[in-house]
SERO-4910 file (N, C-alpha, C, O; in steps of 0.05 Angstrom, whole numbers):
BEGIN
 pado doro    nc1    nc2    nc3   cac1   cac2   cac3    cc1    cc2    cc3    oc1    oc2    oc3
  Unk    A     17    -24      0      0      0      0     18     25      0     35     32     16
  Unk    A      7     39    -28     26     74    -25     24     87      2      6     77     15
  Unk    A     34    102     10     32    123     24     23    146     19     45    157     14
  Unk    A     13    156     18    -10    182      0      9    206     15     13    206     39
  Unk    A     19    223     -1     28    253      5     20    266     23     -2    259     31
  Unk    A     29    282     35      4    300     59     38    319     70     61    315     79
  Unk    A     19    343     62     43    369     66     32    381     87     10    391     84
  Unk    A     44    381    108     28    401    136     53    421    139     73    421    125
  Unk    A     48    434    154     65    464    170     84    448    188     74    429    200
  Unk    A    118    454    191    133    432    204    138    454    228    130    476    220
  Unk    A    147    456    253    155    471    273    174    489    276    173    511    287
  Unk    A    197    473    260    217    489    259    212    513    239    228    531    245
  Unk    A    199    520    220    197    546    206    179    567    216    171    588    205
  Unk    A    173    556    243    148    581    255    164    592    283    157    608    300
  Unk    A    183    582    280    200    583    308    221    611    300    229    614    277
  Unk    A    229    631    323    240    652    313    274    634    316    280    615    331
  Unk    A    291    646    297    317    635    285    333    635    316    352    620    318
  Unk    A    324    651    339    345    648    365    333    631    380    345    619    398
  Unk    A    309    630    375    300    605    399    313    578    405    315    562    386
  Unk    A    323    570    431    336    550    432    330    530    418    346    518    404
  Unk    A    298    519    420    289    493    405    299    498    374    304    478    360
  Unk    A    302    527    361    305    520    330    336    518    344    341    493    343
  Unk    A    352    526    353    379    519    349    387    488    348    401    478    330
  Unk    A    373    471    372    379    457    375    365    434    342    380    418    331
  Unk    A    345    439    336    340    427    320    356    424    293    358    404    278
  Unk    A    365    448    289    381    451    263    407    439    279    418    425    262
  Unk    A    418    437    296    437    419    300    431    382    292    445    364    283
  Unk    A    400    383    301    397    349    299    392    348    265    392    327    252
  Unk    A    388    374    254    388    361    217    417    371    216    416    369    191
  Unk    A    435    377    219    463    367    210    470    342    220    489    334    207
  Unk    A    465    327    237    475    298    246    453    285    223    463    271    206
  Unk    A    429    287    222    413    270    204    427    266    177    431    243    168
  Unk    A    433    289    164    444    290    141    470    280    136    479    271    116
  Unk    A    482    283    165    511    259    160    498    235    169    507    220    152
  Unk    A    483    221    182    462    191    185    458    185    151    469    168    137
  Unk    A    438    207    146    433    201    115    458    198     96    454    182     77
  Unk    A    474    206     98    497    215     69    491    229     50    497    220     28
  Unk    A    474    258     53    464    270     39    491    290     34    484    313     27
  Unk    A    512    287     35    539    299     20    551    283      6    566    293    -10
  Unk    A    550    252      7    554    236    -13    544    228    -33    553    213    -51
  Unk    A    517    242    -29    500    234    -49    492    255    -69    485    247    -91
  Unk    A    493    287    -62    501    311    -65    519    305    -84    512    306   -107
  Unk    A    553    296    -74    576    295    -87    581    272   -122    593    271   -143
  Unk    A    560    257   -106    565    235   -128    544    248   -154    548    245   -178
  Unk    A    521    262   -142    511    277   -161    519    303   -195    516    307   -219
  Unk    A    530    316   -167    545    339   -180    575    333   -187    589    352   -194
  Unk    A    584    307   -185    604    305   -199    596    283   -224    612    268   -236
  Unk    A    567    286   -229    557    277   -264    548    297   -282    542    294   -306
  Unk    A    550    325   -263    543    340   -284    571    355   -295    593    355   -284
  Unk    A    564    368   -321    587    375   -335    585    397   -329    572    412   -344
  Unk    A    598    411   -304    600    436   -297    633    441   -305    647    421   -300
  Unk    A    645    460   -314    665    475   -323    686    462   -296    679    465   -272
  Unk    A    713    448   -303    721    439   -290    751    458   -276    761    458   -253
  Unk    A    758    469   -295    776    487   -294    777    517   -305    760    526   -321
  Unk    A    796    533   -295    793    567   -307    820    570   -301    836    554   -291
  Unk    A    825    594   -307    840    621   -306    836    636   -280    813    636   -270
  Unk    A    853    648   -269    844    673   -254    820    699   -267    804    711   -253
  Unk    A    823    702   -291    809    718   -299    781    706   -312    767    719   -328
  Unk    A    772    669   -302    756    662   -311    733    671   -295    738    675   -271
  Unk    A    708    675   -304    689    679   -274    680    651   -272    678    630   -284
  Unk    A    676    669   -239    664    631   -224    640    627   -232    623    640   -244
  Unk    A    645    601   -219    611    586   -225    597    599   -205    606    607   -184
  Unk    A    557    600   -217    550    612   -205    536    593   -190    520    583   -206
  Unk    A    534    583   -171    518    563   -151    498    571   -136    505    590   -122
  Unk    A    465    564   -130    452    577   -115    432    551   -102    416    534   -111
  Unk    A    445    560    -74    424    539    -59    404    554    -45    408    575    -32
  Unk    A    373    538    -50    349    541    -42    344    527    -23    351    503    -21
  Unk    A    324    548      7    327    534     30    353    527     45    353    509     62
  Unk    A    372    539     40    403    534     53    408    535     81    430    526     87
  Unk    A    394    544    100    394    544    124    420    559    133    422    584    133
  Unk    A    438    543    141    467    556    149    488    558    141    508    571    146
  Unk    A    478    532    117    502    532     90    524    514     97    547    514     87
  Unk    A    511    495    120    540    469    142    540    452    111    562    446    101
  Unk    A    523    449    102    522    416     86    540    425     54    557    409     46
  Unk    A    536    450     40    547    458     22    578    465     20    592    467      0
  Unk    A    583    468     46    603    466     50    625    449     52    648    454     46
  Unk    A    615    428     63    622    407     65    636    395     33    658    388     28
  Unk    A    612    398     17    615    398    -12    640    420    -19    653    420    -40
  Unk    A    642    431     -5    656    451    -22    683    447     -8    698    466    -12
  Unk    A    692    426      9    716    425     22    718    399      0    734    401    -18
  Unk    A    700    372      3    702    350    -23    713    363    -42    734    352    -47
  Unk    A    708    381    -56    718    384    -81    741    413    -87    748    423   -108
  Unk    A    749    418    -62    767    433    -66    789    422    -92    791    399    -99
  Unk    A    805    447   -105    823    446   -128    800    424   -144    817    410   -154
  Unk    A    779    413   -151    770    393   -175    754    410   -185    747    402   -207
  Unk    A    740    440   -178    731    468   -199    747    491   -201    764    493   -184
  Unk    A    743    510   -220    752    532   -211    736    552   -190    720    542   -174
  Unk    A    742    573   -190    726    596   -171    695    592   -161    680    605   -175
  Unk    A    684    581   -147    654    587   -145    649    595   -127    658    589   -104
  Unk    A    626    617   -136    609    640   -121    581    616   -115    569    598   -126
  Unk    A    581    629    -94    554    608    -86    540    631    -63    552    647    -49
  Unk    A    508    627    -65    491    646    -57    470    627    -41    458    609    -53
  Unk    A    467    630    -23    450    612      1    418    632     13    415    650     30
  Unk    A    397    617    -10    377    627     -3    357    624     14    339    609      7
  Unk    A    353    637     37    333    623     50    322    655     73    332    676     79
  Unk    A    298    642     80    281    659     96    297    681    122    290    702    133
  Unk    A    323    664    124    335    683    159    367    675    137    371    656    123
  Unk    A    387    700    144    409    699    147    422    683    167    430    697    186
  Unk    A    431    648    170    439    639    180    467    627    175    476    605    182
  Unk    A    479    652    159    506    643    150    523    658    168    521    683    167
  Unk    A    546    641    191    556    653    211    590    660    192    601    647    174
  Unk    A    597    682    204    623    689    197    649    666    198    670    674    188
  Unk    A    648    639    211    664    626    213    664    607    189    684    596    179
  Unk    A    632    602    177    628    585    158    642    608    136    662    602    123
  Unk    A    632    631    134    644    638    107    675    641     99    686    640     77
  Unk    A    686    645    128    714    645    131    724    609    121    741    603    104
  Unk    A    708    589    136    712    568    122    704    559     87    716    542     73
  Unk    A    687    570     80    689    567     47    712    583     27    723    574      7
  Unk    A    716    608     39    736    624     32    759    603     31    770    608      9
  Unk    A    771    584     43    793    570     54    783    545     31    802    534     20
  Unk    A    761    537     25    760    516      8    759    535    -17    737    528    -26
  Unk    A    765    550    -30    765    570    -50    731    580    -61    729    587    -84
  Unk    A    714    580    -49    686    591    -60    682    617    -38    690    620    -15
  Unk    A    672    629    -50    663    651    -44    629    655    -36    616    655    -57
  Unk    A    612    659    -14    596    647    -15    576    677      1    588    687     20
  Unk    A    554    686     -3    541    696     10    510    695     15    502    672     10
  Unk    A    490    712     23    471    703     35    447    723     24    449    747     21
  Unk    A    425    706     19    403    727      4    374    718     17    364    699      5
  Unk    A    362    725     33    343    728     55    313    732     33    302    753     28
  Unk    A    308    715     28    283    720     15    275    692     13    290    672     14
  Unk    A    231    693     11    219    671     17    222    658    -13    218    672    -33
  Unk    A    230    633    -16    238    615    -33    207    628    -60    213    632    -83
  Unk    A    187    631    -54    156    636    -70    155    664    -84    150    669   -108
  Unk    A    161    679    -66    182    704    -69    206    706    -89    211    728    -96
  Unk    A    218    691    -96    236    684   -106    221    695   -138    215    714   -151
  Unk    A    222    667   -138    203    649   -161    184    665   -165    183    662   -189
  Unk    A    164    683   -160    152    696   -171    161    730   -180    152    741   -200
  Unk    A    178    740   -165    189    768   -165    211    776   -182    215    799   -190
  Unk    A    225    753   -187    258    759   -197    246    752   -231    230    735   -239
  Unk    A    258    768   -242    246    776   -271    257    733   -284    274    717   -278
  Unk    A    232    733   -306    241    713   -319    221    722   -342    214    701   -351
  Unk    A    211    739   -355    208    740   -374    231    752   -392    245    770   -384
  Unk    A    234    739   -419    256    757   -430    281    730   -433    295    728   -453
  Unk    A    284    709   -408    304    691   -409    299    683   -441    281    693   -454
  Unk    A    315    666   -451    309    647   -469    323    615   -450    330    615   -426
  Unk    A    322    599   -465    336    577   -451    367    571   -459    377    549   -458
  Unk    A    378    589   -465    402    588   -464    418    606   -447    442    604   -442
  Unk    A    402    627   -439    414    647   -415    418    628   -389    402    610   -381
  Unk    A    443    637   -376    449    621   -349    454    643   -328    472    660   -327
  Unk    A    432    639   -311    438    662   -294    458    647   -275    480    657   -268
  Unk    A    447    618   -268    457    604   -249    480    583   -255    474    598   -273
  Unk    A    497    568   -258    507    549   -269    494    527   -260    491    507   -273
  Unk    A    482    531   -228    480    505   -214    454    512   -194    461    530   -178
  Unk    A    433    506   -191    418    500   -168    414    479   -151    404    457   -157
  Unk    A    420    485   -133    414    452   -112    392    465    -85    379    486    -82
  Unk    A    394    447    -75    363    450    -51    367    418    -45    367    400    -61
  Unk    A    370    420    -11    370    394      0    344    389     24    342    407     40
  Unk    A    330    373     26    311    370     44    295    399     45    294    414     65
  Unk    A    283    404     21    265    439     19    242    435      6    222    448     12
  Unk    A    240    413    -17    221    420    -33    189    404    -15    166    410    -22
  Unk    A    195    386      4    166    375     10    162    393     30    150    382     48
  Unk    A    166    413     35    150    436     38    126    448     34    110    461     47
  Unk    A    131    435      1    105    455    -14     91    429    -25     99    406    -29
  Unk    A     64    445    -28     44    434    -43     53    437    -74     69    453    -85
  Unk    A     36    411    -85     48    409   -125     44    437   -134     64    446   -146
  Unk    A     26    452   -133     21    478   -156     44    497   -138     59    508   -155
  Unk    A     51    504   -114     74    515   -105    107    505   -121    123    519   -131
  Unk    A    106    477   -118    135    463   -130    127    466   -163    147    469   -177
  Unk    A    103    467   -177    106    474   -203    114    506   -205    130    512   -223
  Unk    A    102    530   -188    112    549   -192    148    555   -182    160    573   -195
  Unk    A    158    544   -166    196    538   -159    198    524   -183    197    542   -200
  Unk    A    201    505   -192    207    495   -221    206    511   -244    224    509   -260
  Unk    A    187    526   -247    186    542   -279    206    564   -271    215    575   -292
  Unk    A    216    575   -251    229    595   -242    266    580   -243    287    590   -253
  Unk    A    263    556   -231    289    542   -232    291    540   -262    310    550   -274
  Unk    A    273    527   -274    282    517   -300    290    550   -324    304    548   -344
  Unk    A    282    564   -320    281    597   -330    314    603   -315    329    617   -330
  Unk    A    325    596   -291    344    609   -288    371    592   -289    393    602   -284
  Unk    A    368    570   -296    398    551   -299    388    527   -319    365    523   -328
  Unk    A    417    510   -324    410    493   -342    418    463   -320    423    440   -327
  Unk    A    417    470   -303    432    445   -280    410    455   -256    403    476   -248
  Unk    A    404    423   -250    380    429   -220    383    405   -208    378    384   -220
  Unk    A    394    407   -177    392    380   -166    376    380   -137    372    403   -127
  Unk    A    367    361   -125    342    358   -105    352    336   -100    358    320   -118
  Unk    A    356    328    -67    358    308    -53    332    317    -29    332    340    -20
  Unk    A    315    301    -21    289    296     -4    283    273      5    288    253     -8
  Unk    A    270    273     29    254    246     34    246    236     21    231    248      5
  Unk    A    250    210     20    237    187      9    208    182     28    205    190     51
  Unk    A    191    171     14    169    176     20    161    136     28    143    125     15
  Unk    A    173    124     44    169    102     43    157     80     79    161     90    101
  Unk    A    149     64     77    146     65    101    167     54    117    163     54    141
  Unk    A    193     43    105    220     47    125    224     77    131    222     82    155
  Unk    A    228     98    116    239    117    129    211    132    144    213    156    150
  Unk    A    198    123    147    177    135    170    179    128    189    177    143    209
  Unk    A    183     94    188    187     92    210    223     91    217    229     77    236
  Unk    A    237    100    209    263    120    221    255    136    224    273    144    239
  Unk    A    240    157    224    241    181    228    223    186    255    221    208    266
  Unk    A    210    160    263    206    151    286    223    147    309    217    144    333
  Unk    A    248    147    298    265    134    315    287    158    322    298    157    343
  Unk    A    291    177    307    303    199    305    313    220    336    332    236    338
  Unk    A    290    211    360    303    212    390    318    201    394    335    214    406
  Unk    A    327    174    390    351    155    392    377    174    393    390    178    414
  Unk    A    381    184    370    403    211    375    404    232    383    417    250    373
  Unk    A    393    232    398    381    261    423    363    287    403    362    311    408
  Unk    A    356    278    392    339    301    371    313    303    389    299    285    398
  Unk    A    309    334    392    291    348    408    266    340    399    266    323    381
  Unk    A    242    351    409    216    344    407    208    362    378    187    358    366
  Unk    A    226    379    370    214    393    348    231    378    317    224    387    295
  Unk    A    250    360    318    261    347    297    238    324    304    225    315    285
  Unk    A    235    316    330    223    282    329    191    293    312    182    277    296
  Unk    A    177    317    315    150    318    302    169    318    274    175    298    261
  Unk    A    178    350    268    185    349    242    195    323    225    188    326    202
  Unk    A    207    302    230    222    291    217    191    269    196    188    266    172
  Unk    A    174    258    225    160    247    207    136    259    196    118    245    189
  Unk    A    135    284    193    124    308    170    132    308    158    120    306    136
  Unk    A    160    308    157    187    314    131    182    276    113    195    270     94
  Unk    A    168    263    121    182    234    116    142    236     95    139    223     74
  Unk    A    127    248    102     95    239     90    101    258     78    111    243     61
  Unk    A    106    281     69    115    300     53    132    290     31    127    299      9
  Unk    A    144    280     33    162    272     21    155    254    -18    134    251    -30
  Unk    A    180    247    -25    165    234    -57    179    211    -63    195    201    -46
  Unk    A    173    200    -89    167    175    -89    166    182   -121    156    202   -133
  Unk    A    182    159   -132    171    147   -163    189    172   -178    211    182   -177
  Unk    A    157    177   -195    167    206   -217    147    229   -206    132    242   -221
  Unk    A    147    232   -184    132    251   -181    145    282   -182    130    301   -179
  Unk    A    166    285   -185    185    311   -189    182    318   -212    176    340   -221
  Unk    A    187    291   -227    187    290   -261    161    301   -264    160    322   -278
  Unk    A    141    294   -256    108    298   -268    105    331   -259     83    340   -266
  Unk    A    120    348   -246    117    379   -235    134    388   -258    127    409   -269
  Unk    A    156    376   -268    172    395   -281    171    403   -304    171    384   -320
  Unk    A    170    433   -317    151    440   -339    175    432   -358    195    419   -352
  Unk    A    166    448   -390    179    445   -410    171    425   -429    149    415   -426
  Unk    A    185    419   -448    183    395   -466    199    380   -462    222    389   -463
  Unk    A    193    353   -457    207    327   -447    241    321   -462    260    309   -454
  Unk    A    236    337   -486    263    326   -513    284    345   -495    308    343   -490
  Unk    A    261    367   -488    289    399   -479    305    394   -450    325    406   -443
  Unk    A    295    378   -438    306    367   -402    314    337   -408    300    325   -425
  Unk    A    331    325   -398    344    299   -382    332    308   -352    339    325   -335
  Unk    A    310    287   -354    302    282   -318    306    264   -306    288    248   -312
  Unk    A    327    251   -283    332    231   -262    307    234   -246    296    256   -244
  Unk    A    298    215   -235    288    210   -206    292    189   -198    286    170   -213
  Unk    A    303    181   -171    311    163   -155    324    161   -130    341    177   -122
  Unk    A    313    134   -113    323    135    -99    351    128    -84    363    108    -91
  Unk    A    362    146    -61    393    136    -59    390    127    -28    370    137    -17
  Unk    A    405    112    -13    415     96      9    376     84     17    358     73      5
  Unk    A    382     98     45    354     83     51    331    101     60    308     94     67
  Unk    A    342    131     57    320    147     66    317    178     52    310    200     61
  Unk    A    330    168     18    330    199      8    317    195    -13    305    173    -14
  Unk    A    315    211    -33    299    204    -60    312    231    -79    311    252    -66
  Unk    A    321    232    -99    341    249   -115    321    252   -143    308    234   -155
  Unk    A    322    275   -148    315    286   -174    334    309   -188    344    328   -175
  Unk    A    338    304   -214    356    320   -228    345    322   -252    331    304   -263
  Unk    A    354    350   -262    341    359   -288    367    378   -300    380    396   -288
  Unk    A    371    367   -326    391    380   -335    387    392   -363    385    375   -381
  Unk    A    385    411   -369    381    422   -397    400    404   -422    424    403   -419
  Unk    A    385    389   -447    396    366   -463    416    389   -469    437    387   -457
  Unk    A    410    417   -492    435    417   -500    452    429   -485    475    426   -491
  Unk    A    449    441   -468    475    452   -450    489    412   -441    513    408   -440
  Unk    A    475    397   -437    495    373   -425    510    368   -447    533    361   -443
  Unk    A    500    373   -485    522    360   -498    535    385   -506    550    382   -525
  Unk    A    535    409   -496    559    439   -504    581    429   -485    603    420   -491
  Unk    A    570    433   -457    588    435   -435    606    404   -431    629    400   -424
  Unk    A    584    385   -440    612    359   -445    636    356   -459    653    339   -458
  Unk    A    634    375   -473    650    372   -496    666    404   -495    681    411   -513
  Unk    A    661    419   -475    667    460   -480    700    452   -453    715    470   -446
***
């Protein structure tokens, strides 16, 4: 028997950014995400896409933009993995509160990216920032990623973030709950590692929220010939979707 979708309001986004319970909770989703291997799975991702491997000093960086970024621990992480294997990347961490502390940026600085912070609601985004006028070969972005963000929203919300993603880059990657009844019931279990009362509700919100199959694929606009769409799942409690613009994959394979 499926598990039927169901998107509710999770705790931690109604909580003000100093309150102890959100501190502590965003501590228990950086241990989850090292539980999960959502930087290995991240890594093994984005090292299939054909992002520009090398430059010049005078090349510009890549432009990287994560949605929902929180504090920017996990991207970073990524960005120590792959130190010297890109050139320069600028990376921009979008999300509702400035939770990028001065030691993280001092630490990306040290893995060579350059990284700052843009405080606006993800809907906001996607509806305000100009996209008429793109064609599909303009790249504002080189790279969009978003980890554990999109079962947030309801389908006509994630179809409106999609026409906005797909309008501003030719590369989009999504790691999320799997929507299965093992990881529900882990996400049951999620006090085991001292995770507060506001990860133990959130997590199995985060787990019925969550997707399954091609259901990323079935939100994402365009014409089927113009996107390469992945969906699948990785270890035992994530589910991965990628969308990559066809001809930017055969320019940039070969540029």
């Amino acid at each position: 028997m499926t598990m039927a979708r169901t998107v509710l309001p999770e705790l931690l986004d109604d909580l003000h950014v100093q309150d102890p319970r959100a501190q502590h909770s965003r501590r228990d989703l950086q241990l989850l995400h090292r539980i999960m291997g959502t930087q290995t799975i991240l890594l093994d991702a984005l090292r299939k896409i054909p992002l520009r491997r090398s430059g010049t000093p005078s090349t510009p960086p890549l432009q990287v933009l994560e949605i929902g970024a929180g504090d920017g621990s996990l991207m970073l992480g990524v960005a120590r993995a792959l130190q010297g294997q890109l050139p320069a990347v600028s990376l921009t961490l979008l999300d509702q509160h400035n939770l990028l502390e001065p030691s993280t940026e001092q630490s990306y600085a040290s893995a060579g990216w350059r990284v700052n912070a843009q405080v606006c609601d993800v809907i906001d985004w996607a509806k305000h920032e100009p996209v008429a006028g793109l064609t599909p070969s303009t790249k504002r972005w080189d790279l969009i990623v978003t980890n554990l963000f999109l079962h947030h929203f309801k389908d006509p919300q994630l179809r409106l973030v999609f026409e906005a993603v797909a309008a501003r880059t030719n590369y989009f990657f999504a790691c999320e709950p799997h929507r299965t009844w093992l990881a529900l019931a882990g996400s049951h279990m999620v006090g085991a590692i001292g995770a507060n009362a506001v990860t133990r509700q959130d997590a199995v919100l985060s787990v019925r929220a969550g997707f399954r199959d091609k259901e990323l694929c079935s939100l994402w606009p365009g014409e089927a010939d113009n996107w390469t769409l992945r969906e699948y799942p990785a270890g035992l409690f994530s589910h991965c979707f990628c969308a990559a613009r066809t001809d930017a994959m055969h320019t940039d394979a070969h540029a």
